[in-house]
C-alpha positions in Angstrom: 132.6 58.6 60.3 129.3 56.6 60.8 131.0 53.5 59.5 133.5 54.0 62.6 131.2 54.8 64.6 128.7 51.8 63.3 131.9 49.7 64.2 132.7 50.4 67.5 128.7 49.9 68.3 129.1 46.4 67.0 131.9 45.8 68.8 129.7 46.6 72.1 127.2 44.7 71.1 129.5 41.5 70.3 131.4 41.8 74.0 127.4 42.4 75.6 127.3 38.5 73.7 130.0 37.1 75.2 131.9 36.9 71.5 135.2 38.9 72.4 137.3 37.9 69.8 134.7 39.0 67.0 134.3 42.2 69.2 138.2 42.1 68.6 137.9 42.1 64.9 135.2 44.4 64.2 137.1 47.2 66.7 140.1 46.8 64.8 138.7 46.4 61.1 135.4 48.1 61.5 135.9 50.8 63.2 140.4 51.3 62.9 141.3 50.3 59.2 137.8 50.4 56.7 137.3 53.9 57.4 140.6 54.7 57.0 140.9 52.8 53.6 138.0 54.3 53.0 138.7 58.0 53.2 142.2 57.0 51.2 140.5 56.0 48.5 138.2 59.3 48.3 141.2 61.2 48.3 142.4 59.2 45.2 139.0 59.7 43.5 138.4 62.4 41.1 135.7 65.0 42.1 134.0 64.6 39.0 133.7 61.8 36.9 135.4 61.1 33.8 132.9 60.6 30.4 133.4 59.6 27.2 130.8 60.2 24.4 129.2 57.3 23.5 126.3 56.9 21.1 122.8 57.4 23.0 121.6 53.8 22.0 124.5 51.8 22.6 124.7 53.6 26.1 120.9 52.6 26.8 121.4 49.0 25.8 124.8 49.0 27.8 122.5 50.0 31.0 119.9 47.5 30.1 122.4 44.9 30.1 123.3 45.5 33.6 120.2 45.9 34.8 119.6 43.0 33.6 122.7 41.2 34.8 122.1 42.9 38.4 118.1 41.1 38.5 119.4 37.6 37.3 121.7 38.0 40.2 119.7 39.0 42.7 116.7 36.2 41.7 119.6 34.1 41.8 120.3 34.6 45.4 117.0 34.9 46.9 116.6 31.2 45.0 119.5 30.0 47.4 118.0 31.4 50.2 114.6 29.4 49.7 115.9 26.1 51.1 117.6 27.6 54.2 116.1 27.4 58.0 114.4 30.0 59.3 116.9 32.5 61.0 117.2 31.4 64.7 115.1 28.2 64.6 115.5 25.8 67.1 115.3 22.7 64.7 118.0 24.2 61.7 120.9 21.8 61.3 123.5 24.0 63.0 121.2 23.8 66.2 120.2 20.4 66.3 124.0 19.0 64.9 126.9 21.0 64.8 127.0 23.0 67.4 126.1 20.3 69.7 129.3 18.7 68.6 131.3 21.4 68.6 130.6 21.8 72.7 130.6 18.4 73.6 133.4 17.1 71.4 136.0 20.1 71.4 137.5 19.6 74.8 138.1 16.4 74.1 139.3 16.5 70.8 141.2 19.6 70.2 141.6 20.0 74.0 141.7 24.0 74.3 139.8 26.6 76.4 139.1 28.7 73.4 136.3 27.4 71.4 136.0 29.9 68.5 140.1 29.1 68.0 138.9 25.5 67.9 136.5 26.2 65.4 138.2 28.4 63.1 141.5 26.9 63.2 140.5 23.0 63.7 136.9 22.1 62.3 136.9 24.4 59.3 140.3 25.2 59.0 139.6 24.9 55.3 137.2 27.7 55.5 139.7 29.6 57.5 142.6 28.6 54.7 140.0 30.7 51.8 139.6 33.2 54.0 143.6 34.0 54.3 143.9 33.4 50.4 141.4 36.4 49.7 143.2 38.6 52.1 146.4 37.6 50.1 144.6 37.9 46.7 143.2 41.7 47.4 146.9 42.7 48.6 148.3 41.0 45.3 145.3 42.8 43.8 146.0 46.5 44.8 149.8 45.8 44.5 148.8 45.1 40.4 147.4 48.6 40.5 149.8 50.3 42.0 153.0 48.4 42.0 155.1 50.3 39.9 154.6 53.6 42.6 154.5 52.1 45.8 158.0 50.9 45.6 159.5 54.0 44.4 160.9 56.2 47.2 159.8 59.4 45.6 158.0 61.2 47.4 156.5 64.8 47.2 158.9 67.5 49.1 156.1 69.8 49.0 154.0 67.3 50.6 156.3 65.7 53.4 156.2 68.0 55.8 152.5 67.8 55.6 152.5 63.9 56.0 154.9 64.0 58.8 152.5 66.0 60.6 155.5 68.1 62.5 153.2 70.3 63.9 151.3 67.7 65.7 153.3 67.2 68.7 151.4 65.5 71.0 150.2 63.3 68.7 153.3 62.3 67.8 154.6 61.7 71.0 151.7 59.9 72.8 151.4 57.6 69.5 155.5 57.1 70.5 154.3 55.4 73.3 151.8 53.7 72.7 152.8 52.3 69.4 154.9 49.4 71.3 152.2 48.6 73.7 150.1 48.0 70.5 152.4 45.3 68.9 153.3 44.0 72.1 149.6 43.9 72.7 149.2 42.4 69.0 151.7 39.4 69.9 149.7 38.6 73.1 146.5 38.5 71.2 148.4 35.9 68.3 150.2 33.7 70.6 147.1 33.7 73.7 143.9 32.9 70.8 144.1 29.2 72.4 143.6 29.9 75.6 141.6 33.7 75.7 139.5 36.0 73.0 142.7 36.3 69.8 144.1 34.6 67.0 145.6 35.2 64.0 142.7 37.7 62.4 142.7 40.2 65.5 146.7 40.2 66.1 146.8 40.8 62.0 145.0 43.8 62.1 145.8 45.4 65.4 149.7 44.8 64.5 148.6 46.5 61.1 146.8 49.5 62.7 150.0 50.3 64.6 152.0 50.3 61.8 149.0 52.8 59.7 149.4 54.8 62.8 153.0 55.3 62.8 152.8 55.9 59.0 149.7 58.4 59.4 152.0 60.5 62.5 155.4 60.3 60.8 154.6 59.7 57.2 154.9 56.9 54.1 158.9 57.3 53.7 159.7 56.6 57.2 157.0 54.0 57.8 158.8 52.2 54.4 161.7 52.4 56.1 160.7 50.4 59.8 159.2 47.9 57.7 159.8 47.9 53.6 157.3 46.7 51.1 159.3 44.7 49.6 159.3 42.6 52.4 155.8 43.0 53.5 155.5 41.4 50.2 157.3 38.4 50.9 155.4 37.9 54.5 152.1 38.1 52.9 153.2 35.4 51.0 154.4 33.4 53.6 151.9 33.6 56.2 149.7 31.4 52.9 152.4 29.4 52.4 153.0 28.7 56.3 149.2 27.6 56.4 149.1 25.4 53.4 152.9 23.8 54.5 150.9 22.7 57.8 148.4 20.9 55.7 150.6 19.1 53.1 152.9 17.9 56.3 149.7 16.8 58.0 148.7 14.5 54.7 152.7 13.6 54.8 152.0 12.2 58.4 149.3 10.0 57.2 146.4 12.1 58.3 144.1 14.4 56.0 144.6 17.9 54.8 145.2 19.9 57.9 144.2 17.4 60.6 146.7 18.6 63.1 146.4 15.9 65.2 149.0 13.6 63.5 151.5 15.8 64.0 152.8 14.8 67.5 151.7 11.3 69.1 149.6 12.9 71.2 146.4 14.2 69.1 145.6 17.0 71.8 149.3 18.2 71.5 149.0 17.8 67.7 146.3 20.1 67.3 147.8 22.2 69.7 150.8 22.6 67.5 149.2 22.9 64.1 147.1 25.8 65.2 149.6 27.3 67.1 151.5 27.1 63.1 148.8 28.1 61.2 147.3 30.8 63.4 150.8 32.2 62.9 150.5 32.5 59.7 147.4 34.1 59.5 148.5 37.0 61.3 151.9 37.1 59.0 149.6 37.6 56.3 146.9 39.9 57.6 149.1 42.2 58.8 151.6 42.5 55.9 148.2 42.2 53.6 146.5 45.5 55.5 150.1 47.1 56.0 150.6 46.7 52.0 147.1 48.2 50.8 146.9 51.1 52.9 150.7 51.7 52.0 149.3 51.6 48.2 146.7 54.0 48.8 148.7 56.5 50.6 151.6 56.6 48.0 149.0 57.2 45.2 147.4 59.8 47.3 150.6 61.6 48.2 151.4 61.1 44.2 148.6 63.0 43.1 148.8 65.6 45.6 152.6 66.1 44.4 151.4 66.6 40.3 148.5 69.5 41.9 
């Protein structure tokens, strides 16, 4: 609950700076989707934790080891932090260089009224590439765990009822109609992030929240239903795969790895189109990434509640 609530204070904080489309994110992630992961995972935990018996001294060296492990680590990163600027200095290099250049040189060069689309999805669209193949990697990750469960159809009769939530009425019915204004609203944010606060990270994750919704009000069988996991699978997959295309075809072109603007003759209506592309599938995979681990989570907790 404080998590949620921490989130939605950020979120007021980022729009008080002027930086909607983070504001977007940390609504839709912060304060929608972590705590809802979160409490999934809690109800997958055991109360108590399982021990084995161990001898006393191999158990105190084992400790000492990660100790150990966790100081080296820590050292290490305060070390990397010696040579940086001082936080909000005037003279650091993103002050004095790169943002300058970002200002003058974006309307020119990636000619858009969104500067933080410009950004992500043009000057360090490599960055933005890693940041879509972790997504993918944790969904693959959770999927490992739980694979064999999540795309069985068996599902607790004892528990459906519950999960359906048929005694929540007006729940169910206001989230009827609301749920299509939030994937509409989804698509405007993916297919607007050029021209207002959006992109492919916020419609990802609000398409995804209306989808846990649904799945929360009506439960995991019909939700698996709307929209299988066998082919939330596949999208999750393809969103990466749509991203690194745009790159290879951008080399193909004679330009570099995802340098968008040799994709049309015009460079302005190049890098229109190649984020436009990749921004598309960046929301393919966020949203079939979130829809998959939360649809893990809630078949293992519905499992366990089943064998009580």
């Amino acid at each position: 609950m404080l998590s949620g609530i921490y989130g939605l204070l950020s979120a007021s904080f980022f729009v008080a700076l002027d930086a909607v489309d983070v504001a977007f994110t940390e609504a839709a992630v912060g304060a929608g989707i972590f705590p809802l992961l979160m409490m999934l995972v809690l109800g997958v935990t055991g109360r108590y934790e399982k021990t084995k018996l161990v001898p006393i001294k191999a158990d105190v060296v084992k400790k000492l080891a990660l100790v150990l492990a966790l100081l080296v680590t820590g050292a290490l990163l305060v070390f990397g932090t010696l040579d940086m600027p001082i936080f909000g200095a005037a003279d650091a290099p993103a002050q004095q260089h790169v943002n300058i250049r970002y200002i003058q040189q974006s309307p020119t060069e990636i000619g858009i009224p969104n500067m933080v689309t410009s950004v992500l999805a043009s000057y360090r669209g490599y960055d933005t590439f890693g940041e879509v193949l972790v997504i993918f990697t944790a969904a693959m990750g959770v999927l490992a765990l739980f694979s064999s469960q999540l795309f069985s159809q068996v599902t607790a009769s004892k528990n459906k009822a519950k999960n359906e939530m048929h005694e929540h009425n007006v729940l169910r019915i206001v989230s009827k109609m609301l749920i299509p204004f939030i994937l509409l609203f989804a698509f405007y944010v993916q297919f607007h992030g050029e021209y207002g606060p959006g992109g492919g990270f916020q419609a990802g994750v609000i398409f995804a929240a209306g989808i846990i919704l649904y799945t929360m009000l009506y439960g995991l069988d019909k939700a698996r239903q709307v929209i299988k996991p066998t082919v939330l699978r596949v999208l999750c997959a393809l969103g990466v795969f749509i991203y690194g295309t745009t790159g290879v075809v951008s080399m193909l072109a004679g330009g570099n790895f995802l340098d968008y603007s040799v994709l049309a003759n015009d460079p302005v209506i190049g890098q229109h189109l190649g984020i436009l592309v990749i921004e598309l599938g960046v929301g393919i995979t966020i949203a079939a990434g979130m829809i998959l681990i939360f649809f893990a989570f809630s078949q293992q907790a519905e499992t366990q509640l089943g064998e009580q």
